[in-house]
N, C-alpha and C positions, 0 to 999 in steps of 0.2 A: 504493500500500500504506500501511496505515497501522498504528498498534499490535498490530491484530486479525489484521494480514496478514503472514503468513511466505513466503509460496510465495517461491520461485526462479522469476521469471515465464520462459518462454519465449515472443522476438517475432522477427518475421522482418520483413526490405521485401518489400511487395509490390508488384504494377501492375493497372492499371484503372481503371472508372470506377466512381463510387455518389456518393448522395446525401450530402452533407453530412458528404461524407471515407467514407462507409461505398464501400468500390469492391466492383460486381461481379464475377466470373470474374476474380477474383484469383488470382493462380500461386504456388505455393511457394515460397517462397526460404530460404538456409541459416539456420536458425534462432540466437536469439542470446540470449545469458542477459545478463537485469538486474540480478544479482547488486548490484550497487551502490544499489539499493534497497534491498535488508537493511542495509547500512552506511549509509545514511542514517538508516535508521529505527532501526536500534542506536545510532546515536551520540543520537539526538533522546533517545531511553529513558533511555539513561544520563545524559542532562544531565537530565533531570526530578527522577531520584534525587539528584543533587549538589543540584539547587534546594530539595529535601526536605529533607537534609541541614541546608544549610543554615539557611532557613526552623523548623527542627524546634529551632535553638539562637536564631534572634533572629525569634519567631515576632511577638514586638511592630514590631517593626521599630526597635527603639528600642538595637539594637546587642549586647545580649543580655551585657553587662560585657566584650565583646571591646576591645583594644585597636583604636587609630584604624587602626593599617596591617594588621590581620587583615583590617576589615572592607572596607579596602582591596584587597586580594589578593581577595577573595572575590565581590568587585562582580560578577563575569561571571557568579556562580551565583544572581545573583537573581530570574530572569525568566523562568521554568524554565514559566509560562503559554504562552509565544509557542511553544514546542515541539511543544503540542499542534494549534495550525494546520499546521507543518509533517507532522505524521501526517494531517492532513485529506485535504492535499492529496498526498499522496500515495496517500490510499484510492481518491480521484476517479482517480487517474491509473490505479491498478493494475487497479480494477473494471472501466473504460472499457477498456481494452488489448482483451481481447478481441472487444469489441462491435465497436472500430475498428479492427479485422483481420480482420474478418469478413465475409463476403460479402454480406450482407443487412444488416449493421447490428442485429442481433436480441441479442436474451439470448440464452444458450444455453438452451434447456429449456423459457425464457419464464418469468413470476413468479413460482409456487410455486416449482418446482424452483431457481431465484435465492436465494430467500428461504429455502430447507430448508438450504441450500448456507450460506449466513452466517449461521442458528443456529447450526448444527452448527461453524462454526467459532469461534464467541465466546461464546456463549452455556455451554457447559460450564467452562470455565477460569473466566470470571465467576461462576458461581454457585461453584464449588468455592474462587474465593478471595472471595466474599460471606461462605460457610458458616465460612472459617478463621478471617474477621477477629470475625465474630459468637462464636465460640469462644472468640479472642483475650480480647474484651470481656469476655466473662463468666466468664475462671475465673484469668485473671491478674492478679494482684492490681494494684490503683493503676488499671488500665486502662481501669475503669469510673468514674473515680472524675477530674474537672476539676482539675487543677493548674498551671493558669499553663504550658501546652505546647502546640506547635500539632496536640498529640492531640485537643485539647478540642473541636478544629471534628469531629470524629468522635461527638460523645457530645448525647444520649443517641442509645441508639442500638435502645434496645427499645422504642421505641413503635409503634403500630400501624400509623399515618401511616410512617413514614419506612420498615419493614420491608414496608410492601405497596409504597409507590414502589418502592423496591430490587429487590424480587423482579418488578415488572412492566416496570422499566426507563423508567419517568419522572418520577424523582427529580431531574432535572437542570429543572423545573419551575416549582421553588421552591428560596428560599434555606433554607427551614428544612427541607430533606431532603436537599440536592445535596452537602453535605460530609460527613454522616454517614457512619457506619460502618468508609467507607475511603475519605477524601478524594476524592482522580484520579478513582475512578468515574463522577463526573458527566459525565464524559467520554463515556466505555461507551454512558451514553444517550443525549447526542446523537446518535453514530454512526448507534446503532442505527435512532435515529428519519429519518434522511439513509438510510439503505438502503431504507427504502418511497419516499424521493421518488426515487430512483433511476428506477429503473423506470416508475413511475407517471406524474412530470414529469420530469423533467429529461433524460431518453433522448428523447421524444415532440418536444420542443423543438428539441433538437437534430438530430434527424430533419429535421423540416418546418421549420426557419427558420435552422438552423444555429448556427457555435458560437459568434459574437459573442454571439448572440440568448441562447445557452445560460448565458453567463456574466453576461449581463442581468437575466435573469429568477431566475436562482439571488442572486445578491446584492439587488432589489430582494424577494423572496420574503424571506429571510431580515431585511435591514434592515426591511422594512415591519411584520413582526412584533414583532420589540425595536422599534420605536416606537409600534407598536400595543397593544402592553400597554405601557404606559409604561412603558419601561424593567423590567418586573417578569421578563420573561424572560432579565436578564442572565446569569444561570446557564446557561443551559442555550446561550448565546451563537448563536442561529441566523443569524448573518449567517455559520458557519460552512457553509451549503448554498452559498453564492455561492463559496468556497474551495476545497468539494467540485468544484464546476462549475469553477473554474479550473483543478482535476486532469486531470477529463476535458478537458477543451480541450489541457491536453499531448499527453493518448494520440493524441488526433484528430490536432495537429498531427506528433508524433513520427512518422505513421504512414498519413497521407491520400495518396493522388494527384491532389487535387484540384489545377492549377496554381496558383493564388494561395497556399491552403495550403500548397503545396508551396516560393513564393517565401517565405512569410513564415517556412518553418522554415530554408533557405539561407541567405537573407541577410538576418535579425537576430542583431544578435550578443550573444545568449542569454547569455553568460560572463556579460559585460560590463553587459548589464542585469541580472542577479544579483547581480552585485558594488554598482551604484549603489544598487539595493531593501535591499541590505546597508549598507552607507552610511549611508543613510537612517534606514536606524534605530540605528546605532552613534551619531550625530549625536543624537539625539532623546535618546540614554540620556547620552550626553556632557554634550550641550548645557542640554537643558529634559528632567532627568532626571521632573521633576513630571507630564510627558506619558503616561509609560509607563501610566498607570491608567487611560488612554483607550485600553482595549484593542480597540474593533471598527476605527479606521482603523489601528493599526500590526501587526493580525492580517492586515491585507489588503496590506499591505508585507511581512510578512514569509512570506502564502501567493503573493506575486506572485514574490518570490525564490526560493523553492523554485520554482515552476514553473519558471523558467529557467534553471534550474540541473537538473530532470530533463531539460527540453528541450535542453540543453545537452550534456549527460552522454551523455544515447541517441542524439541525434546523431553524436556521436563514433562508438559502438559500432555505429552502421549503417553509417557511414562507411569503418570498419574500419581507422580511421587507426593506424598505425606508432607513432607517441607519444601517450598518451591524455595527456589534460589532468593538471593536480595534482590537482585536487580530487575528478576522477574516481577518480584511481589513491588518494587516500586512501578513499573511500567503497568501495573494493574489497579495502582490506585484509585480512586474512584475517580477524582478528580479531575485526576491526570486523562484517565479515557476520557472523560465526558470532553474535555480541550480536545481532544483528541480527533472527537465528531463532527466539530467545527472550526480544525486547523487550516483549512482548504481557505474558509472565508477569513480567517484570520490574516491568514497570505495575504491575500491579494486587498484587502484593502487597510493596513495596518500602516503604508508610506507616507499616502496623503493623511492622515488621521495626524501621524506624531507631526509632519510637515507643518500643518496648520497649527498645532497648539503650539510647536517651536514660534511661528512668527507670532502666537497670541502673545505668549510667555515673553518674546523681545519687549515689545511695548511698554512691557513695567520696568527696562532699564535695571532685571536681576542681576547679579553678582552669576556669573559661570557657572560657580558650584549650585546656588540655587534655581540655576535656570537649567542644570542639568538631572540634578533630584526633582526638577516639573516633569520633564522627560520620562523618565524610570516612574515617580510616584505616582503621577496622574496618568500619561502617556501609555502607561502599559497597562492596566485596568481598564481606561478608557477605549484603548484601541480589543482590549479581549471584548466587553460588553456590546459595544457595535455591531463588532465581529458576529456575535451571537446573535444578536436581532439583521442583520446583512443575512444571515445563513437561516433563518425561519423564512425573512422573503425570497433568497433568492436562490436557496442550495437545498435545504431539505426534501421539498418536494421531488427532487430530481437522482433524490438518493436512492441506491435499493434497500425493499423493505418497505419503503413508502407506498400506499394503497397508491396516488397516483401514478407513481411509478412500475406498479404490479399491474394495473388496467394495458398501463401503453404495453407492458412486455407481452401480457396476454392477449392483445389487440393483435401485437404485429406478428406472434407464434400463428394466430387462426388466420392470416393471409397468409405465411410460407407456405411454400409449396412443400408437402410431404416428399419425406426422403425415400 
């Protein structure tokens, strides 16, 4: 699951045999909520906004007039990038779940219906907070207008070029359209562009040569491009399709009866190599903090932790052990999932929200430090709350689970054509 994804997935163990973890005449088993995937993906959401926060008062990096030990305390909210891998690889994990529980190994429905299925889910909350932040710009005052804030990566934002990228979702293309309007979205379009190779490659792969192969071909696919356009496609970051690929190789392994799959999700010890991937990169921010701006190898540290850490987590819940882990039993908090449900609208409209109270918060002529506790104290509350009333108008209904959303699916199952 990733930003775009709220479901409360339901997985079960099953037994058999198939191709490349897909097992034939697979039998039921008592089914089991991932619940701890919305707490993942809510906590990732929420660090993005602190990183905005942040960012929104020392958008130079040059400390923004804070005192030495603010910027100090605040060190952990500046990397609020690396989160966005973490949503990657959990979309690969969550999309794939079904496919590798499945009897055949198939999409359900097959492409169109796939592809109607992930409009329908991101595609309206996108354009509804496209339309808000376009509004934004145009009638509140300052907001069209560049002042030395990390609003200004937003502006301009009414030109022809950047409003057709936006509206067709490959903005994330170039640097002079992928920050416009409302920063995070460049994100939106990578996704987007990762759900045609879904199906297309990266399923097809994994079928006929398996998931080594799978995780192969998705990272060299993506690296070979960012090096293929010299470097011009860093925006749009495609070495994120090999991260997507490292998701699904969870679902496969969480979920295969193949025996080696099945040795290799036993006995690695998942925790343990999530913690070192974690390590790793606490070290790099420590150590050789100058590194972090080499974001395609420490995106693939920090999508190889994540994967061990959901490999890790689901295991547990198949296992049906007596004491879950810590890290499990925080991704399960209550809270934390319920953020979790509506991390999607948190995204995408969480930029303009701090933007604006940053220029309300100028006005009173604060002190740094208290214009940047406006930020964190109010800013971040405020932009969660919104958030929540943004995702009752404009994301829930579009969720699965939702009776609207179960009419359209059964609307469109009674036109296919039988198989």
């Amino acid at each position: 699951m990733s930003i775009t994804e709220t479901d409360k997935q339901a997985t079960g163990v099953s037994s058999g045999k198939g191709a490349s973890g897909a097992s034939a005449g697979r039998s039921e088993q008592p089914r089991l909520r991932l619940e701890y995937l919305d707490g993942l993906r809510g906590l990732a959401a929420l660090y993005v906004v602190f990183f905005h926060a942040y960012f929104e008062m020392n958008w130079r990096f040059d400390g923004g007039g804070l005192p030495k030990w603010a910027l100090r305390a605040a060190v952990w909210m500046t990397q609020g990038h690396y989160a966005v891998a973490v949503f990657i690889v959990l979309s690969g994990y969550c999309l794939m779940l079904p496919v590798a529980r499945s009897a055949d190994g198939q999409l359900r429905g097959g492409f169109w219906p796939y592809i109607r299925r992930r409009a329908r889910r991101i595609l309206p909350p996108y354009y509804a907070a496209l339309a808000l932040s376009l509004l934004v710009i145009a009638v509140v005052p300052d907001m069209n207008v560049k002042r030395g804030a990390n609003w200004d990566w937003a502006l301009p934002a009414f030109t022809p070029d950047v409003l057709l990228s936006h509206l067709l979702l490959f903005h994330n293309l170039s640097g002079d359209w992928a920050g416009k309007i409302n920063p995070p979205m460049w994100s939106v379009a990578t996704e987007w562009q990762i759900y045609f190779l879904f199906p297309l490659l990266l399923l097809p792969v994994w079928r006929k040569v398996g998931v080594i192969a799978l995780i192969g071909v998705g990272f060299a696919l993506g690296i070979g491009l960012y090096l293929a356009s010299n470097r011009a496609l860093e925006w749009a970051a495609p070495w994120y399709i090999g991260l997507f690929a490292l998701g699904m190789a969870g679902a496969v392994l969480n979920f295969s009866t193949q025996p080696r799959l099945c040795a290799l999700r036993e006995r690695l010890p998942w925790g343990a190599l999530s913690a070192l991937c974690t390590g790793v990169f606490l070290w790099v921010a420590v150590v050789h903090p100058e590194w972090l701006t080499r974001t395609l190898g420490l995106d693939i540290v920090v999508g190889a932790a994540t994967l061990c850490a959901i490999v890790y987590c689901t295991r547990s819940l198949t296992r049906h052990e007596t004491r879950r882990p810590m890290l499990l039993r925080l991704f399960e908090a209550p809270w934390i999932v319920a953020l979790g449900t509506f991390s999607y609208s948190l995204y995408l409209i969480h930029a303009p929200l701090l933007a604006m109270l940053h220029m309300f918060l100028q006005t009173f002529w604060l002190s740094p430090l208290l214009l940047f506790g406006g930020l964190l104290f109010l800013g971040v509350p405020l932009s969660v709350g919104l958030a929540y009333l943004f995702h009752l108008a404009f994301e829930r209904r579009f969720m699965p689970g939702h009776p609207h959303t179960e009419r359209q699916a059964a609307k469109s199952a009674a036109l296919s054509p039988a198989p």
